[in-house]
MIFI-232690 format. One line per field, with one value per residue: x, y, z of N, C-alpha, C in turn; residue number from 1; residue in three letters. Coordinates in steps of 0.2 Angstrom, whole numbers. Layout:
<vexvos>
n_u	c(X,...)
n_v	c(Y,...)
n_w	c(Z,...)
ca_u	c(X,...)
ca_v	c(Y,...)
ca_w	c(Z,...)
c_u	c(X,...)
c_v	c(Y,...)
c_w	c(Z,...)
num	c(NUM,...)
residu	c(ALA,...)
</vexvos>
This chain:
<vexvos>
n_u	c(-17,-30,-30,-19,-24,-36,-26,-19,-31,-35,-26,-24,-36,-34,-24,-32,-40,-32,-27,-23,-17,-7,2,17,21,18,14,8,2,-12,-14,-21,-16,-16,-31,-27,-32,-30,-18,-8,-2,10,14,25,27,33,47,48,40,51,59,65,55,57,64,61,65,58,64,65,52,44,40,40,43,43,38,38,30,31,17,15,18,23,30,41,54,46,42,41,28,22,17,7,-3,-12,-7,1,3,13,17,15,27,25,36,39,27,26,17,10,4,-6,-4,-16,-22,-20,-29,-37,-32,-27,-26,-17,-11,4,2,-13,-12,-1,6,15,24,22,15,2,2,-10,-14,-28,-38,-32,-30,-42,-41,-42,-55,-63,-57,-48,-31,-22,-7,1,10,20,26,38,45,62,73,89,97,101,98,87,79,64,56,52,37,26,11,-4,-21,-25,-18,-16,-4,12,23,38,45,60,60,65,58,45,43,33,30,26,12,5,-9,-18,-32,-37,-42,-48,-45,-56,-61,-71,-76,-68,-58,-60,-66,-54,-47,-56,-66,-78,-84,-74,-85,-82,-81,-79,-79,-79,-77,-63,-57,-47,-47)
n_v	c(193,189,174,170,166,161,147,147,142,130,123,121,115,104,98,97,87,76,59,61,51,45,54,61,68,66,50,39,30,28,18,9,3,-14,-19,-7,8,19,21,27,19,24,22,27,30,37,42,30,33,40,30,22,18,0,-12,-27,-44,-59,-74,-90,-100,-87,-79,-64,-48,-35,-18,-9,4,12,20,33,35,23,27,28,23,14,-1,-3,-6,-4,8,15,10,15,27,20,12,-1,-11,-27,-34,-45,-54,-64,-64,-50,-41,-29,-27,-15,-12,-13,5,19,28,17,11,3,-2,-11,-16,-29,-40,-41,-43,-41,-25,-20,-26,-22,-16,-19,-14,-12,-9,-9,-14,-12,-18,-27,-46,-57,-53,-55,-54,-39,-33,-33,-26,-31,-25,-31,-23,-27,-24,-19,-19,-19,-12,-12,-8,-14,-20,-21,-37,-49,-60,-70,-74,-75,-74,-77,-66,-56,-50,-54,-43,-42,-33,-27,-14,0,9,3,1,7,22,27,35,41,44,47,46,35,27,12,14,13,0,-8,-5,-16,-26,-39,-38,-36,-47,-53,-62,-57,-49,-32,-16,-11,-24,-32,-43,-44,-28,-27,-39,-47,-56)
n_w	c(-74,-70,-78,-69,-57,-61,-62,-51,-41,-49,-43,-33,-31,-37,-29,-17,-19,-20,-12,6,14,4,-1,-6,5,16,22,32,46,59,74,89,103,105,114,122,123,122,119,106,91,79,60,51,37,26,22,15,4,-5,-10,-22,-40,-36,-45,-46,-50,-47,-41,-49,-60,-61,-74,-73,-71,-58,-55,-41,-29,-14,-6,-16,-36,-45,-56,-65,-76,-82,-90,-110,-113,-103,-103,-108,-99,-83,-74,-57,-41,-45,-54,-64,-76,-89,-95,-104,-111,-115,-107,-96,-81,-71,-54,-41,-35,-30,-25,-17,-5,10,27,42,57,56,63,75,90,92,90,86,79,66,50,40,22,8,-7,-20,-32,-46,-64,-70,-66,-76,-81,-68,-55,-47,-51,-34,-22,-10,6,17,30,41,57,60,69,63,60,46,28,20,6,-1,-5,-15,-10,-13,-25,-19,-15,-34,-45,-35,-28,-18,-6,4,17,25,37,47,48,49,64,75,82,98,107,118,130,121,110,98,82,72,58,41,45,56,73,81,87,83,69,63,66,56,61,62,50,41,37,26,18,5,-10,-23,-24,-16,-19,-14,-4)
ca_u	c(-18,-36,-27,-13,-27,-39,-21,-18,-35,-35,-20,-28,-42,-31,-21,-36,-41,-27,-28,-18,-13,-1,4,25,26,16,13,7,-5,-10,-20,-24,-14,-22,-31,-26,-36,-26,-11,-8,3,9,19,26,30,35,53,49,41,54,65,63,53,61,64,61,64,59,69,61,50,37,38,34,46,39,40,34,34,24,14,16,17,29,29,46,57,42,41,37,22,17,17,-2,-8,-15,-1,-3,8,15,15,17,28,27,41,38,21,25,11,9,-3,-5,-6,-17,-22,-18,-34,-39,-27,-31,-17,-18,-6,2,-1,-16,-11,6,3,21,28,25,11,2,-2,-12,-18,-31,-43,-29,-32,-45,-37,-49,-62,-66,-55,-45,-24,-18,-3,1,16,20,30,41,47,65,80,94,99,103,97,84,74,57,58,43,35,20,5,-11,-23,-24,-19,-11,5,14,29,40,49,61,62,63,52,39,42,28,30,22,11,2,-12,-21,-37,-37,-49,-45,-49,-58,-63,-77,-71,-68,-53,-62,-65,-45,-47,-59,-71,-83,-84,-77,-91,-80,-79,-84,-74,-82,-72,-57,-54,-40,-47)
ca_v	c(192,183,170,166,166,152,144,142,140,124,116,122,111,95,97,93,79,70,55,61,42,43,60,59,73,62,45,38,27,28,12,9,-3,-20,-17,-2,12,27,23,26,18,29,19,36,29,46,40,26,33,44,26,16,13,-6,-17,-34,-51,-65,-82,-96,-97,-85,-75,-56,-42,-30,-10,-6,10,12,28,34,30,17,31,30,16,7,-5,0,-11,-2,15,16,8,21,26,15,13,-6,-15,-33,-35,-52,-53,-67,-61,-41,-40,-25,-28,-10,-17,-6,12,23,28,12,10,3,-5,-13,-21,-38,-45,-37,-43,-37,-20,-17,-31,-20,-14,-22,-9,-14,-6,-14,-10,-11,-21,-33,-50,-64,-51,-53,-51,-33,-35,-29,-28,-32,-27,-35,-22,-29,-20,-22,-15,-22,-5,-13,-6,-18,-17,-27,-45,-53,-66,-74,-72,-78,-76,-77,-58,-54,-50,-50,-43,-42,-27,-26,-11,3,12,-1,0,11,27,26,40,39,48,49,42,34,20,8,17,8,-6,-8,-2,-17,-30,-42,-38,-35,-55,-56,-67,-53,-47,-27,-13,-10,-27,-35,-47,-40,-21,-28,-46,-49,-61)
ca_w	c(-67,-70,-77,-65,-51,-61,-63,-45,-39,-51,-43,-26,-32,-39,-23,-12,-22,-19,-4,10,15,1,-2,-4,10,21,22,40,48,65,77,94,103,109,122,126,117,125,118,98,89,71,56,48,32,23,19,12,0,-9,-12,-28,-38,-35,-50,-44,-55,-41,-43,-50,-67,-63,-78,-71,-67,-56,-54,-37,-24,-9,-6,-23,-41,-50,-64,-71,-78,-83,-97,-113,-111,-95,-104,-110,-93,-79,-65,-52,-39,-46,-61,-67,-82,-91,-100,-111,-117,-115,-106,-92,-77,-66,-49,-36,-36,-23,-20,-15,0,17,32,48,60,53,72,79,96,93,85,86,75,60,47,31,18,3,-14,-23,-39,-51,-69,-68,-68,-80,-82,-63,-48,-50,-46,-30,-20,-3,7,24,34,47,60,60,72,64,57,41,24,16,-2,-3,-8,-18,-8,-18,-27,-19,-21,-39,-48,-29,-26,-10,-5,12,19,34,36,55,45,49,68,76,86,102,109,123,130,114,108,89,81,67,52,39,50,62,79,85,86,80,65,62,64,51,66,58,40,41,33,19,15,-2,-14,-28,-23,-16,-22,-11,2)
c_u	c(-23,-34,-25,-18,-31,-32,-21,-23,-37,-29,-22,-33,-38,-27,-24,-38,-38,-28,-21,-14,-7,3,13,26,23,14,14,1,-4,-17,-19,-18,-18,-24,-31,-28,-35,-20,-10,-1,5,12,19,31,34,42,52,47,44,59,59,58,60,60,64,60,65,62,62,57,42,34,37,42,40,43,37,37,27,24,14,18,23,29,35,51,53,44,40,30,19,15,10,-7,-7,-10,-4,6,13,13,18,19,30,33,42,33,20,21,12,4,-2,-7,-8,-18,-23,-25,-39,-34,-31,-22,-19,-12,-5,1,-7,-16,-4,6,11,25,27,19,9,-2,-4,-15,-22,-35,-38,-31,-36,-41,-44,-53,-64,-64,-49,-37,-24,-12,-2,6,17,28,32,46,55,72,87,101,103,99,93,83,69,60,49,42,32,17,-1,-14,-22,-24,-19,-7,7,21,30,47,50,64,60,60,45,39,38,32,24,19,5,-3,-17,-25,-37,-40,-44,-48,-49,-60,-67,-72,-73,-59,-54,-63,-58,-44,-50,-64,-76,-81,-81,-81,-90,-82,-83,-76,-75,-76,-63,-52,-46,-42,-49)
c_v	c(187,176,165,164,159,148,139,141,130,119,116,115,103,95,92,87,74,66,56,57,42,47,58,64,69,56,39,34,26,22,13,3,-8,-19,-12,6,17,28,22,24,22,27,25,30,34,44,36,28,36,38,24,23,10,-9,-22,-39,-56,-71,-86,-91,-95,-81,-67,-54,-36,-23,-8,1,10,20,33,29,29,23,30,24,12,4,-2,-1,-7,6,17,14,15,20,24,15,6,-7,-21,-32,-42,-52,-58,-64,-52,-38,-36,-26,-21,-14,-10,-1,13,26,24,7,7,-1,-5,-16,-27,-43,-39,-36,-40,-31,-16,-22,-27,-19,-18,-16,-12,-10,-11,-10,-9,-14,-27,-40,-57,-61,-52,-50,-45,-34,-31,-29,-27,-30,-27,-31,-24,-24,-23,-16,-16,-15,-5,-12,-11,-15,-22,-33,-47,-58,-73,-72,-77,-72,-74,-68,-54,-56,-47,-49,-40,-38,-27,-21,-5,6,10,-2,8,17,28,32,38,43,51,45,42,28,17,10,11,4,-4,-7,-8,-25,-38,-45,-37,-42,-58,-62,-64,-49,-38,-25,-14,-16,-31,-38,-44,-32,-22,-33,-49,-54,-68)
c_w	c(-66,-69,-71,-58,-52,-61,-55,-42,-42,-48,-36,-24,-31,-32,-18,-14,-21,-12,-1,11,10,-3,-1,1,16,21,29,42,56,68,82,97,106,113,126,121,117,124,111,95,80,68,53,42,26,19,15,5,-5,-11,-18,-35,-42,-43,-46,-49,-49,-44,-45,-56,-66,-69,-78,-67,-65,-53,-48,-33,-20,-8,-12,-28,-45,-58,-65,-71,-80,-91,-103,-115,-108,-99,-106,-103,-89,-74,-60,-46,-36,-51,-61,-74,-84,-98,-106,-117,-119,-113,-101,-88,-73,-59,-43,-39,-29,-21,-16,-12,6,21,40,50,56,60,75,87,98,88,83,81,69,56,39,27,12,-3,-18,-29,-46,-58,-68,-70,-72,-79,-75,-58,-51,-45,-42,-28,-14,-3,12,26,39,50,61,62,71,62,49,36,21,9,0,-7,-11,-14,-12,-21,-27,-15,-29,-39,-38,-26,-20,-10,2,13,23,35,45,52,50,58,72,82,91,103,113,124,125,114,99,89,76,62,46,40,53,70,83,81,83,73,61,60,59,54,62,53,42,37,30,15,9,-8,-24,-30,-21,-19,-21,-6,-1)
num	c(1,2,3,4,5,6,7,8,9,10,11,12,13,14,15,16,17,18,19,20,21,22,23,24,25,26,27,28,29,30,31,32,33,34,35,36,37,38,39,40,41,42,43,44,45,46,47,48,49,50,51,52,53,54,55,56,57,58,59,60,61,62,63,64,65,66,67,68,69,70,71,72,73,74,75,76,77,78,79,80,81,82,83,84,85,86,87,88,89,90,91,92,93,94,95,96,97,98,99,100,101,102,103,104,105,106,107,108,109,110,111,112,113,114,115,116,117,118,119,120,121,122,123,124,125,126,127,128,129,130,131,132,133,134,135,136,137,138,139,140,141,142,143,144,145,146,147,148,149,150,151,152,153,154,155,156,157,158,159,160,161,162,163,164,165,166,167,168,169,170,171,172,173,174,175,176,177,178,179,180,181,182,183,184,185,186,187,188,189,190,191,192,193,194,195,196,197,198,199,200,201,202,203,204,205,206,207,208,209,210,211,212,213,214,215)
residu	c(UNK,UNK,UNK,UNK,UNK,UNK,UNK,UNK,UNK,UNK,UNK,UNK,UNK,UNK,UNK,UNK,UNK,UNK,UNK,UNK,UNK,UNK,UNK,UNK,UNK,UNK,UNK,UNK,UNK,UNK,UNK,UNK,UNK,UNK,UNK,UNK,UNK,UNK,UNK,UNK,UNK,UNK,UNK,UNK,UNK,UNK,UNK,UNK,UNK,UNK,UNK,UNK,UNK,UNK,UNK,UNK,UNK,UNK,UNK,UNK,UNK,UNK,UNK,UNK,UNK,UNK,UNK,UNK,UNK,UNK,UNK,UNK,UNK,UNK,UNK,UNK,UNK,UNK,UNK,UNK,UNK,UNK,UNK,UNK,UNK,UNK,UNK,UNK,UNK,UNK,UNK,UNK,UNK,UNK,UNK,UNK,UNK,UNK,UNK,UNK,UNK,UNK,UNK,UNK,UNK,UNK,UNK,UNK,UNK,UNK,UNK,UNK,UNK,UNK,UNK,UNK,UNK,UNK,UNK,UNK,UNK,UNK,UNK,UNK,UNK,UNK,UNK,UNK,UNK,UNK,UNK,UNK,UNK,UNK,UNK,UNK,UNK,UNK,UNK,UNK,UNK,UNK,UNK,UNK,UNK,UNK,UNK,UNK,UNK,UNK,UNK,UNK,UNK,UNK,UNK,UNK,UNK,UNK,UNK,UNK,UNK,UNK,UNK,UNK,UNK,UNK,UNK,UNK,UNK,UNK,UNK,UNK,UNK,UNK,UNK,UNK,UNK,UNK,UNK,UNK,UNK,UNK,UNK,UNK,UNK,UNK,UNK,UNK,UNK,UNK,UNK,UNK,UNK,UNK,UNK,UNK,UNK,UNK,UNK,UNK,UNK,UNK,UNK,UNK,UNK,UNK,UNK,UNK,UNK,UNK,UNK,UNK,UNK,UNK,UNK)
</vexvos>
């Protein structure tokens, strides 16, 4: 009985440790609309994460399949490359040279609107801190939610990679169309409370090139 008790107080423990932001039962992010600080907007991502992960091999000679999945971890189908790297929730597969890059860790998440004046056109979420890329900057991955009412099924599409060892891709998905609520008071988490800094006019707290190496 002792046992069974340390047992569940230990999963009790690793449960709370985990970051809610990308929990597979929840996956959510809530902002403010422009201007209007009384009315929240919430991208309930939650769905998305039970799909994939996506295999991607983008056109042209980039060289790199990739295994992504948002809000959770790219754990299965990977490479056999990727099988010694730390779960992540994306990897870079170079297929010529075998090589495996983890792209992001989940608990170095963050997401803001992709139009801060239009809060409704769709969300960008990013992971950063993945494998250092040349010994300095750490791979991330970016992914540019659009909001999209065609009620047609998409998959992610690779876009680019800049800056260098960042990888972006573009999803159009209702997912990514926010649920309005009104009457409510929400700030822009991890950012400075101000719309401005959204623009990047001012540097947010967080920021440093050093920790995120995405700008």
């Amino acid at each position: 009985m002792a046992s069974k008790t340390l047992l569940l107080a230990a999963v009790a423990v690793f449960s709370l440790s985990l970051p809610t932001a990308v929990s597979s039962l929840e996956c959510s992010y809530v902002f403010p609309e422009f201007q209007n600080p009384r009315t929240c907007l919430e991208y309930d991502l939650t769905t998305l994460s039970t799909y994939g992960p996506y295999n991607i091999t983008p056109n042209g000679p980039t060289g790199f399949r990739y295994l992504i999945k948002i809000c959770d971890l790219a754990s299965t189908d990977r490479p056999d490359a990727c099988a010694s790297k730390p779960l992540a929730p994306a990897y870079a597969y170079n297929v010529e040279t075998d090589e495996c890059y983890a792209l992001g860790n989940l608990k170095y998440d963050f997401a803001y609107p992709l139009d801060p004046t239009n809060s409704r056109a769709g969300i960008r979420v990013t992971y950063t801190n993945g494998d250092g890329g040349n010994g300095v900057w750490p791979r991330a991955i970016i992914y540019d939610l659009y909001c999209d009412t065609s009620g047609t099924v998409k998959t992610p599409e690779f876009s680019y990679e800049y800056p260098v060892d960042t990888y972006r891709f573009t999803w159009r998905t209702h997912y990514a169309c926010p649920l309005v609520q009104t009457g409510r008071t929400c700030s822009l988490p991890k950012f400075n409370k101000t719309w401005d800094s959204l623009r990047f006019r001012t540097a947010p707290s967080w920021y440093g090139k050093e920790k995120f190496g995405i700008f």
